[in-house]
C-alpha positions as semicolon CSV with decimal commas, in nm:
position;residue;x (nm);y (nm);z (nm)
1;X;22,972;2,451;6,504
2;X;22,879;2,769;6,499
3;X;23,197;2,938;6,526
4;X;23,344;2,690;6,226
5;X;23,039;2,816;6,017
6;X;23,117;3,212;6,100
7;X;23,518;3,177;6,007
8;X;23,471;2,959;5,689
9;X;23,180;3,107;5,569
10;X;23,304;3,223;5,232
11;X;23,447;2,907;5,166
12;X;23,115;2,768;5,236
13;X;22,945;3,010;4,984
14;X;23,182;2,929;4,753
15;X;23,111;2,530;4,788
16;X;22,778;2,589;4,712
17;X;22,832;2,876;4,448
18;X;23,047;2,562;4,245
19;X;22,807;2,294;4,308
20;X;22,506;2,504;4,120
21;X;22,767;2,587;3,893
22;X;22,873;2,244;3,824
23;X;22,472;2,138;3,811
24;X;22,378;2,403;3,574
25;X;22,707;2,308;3,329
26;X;22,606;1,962;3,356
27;X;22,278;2,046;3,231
28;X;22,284;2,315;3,007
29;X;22,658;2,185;2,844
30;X;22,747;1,823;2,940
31;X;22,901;1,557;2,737
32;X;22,712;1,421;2,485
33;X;22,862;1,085;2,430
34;X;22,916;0,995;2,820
35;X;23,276;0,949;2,832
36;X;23,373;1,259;2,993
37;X;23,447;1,170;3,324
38;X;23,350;1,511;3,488
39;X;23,041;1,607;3,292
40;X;22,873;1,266;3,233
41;X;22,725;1,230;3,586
42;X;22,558;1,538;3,759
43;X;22,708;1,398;4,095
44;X;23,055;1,431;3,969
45;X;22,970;1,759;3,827
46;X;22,897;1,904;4,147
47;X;23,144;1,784;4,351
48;X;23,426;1,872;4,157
49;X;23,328;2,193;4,065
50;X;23,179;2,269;4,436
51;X;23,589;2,190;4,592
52;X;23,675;2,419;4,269
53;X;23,456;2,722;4,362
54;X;23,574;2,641;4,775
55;X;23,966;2,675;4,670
56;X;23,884;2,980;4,472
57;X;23,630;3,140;4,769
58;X;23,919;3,040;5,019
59;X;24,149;3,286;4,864
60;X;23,930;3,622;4,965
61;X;23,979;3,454;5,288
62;X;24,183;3,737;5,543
63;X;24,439;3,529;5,734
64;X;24,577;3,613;6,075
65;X;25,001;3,646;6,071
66;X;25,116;3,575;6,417
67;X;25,475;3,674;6,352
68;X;25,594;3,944;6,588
């Protein structure tokens, strides 16, 4: 677990960095008449925009090339 945690950790940071961000748009910005399918929930807020801030995280990632 520990070694999962020290190789993905930006990607973790960046999960959480997204989920805040999704919780403070949901608050601060939202949608107003509750049809917006993203912004009309907190939960679905935060999820989406937690994978979002993962993928984006994940591409600071350095990557190991085996080809010789």
């Amino acid at each position: 677990m520990k070694a999962f945690i020290q190789s993905q950790y930006l990607v973790i940071i960046g999960v959480l960095v997204g989920a805040l961000g999704g919780y403070l748009y949901w608050k601060n910005i939202g949608c107003a008449s509750g049809t917006c399918m993203i912004t009309s929930k907190p939960f679905n807020s935060i999820i989406y925009f937690g994978i979002l801030g993962g993928l984006v995280f994940s591409m600071f990632k350095k990557t190991t090339s085996h080809v010789k």
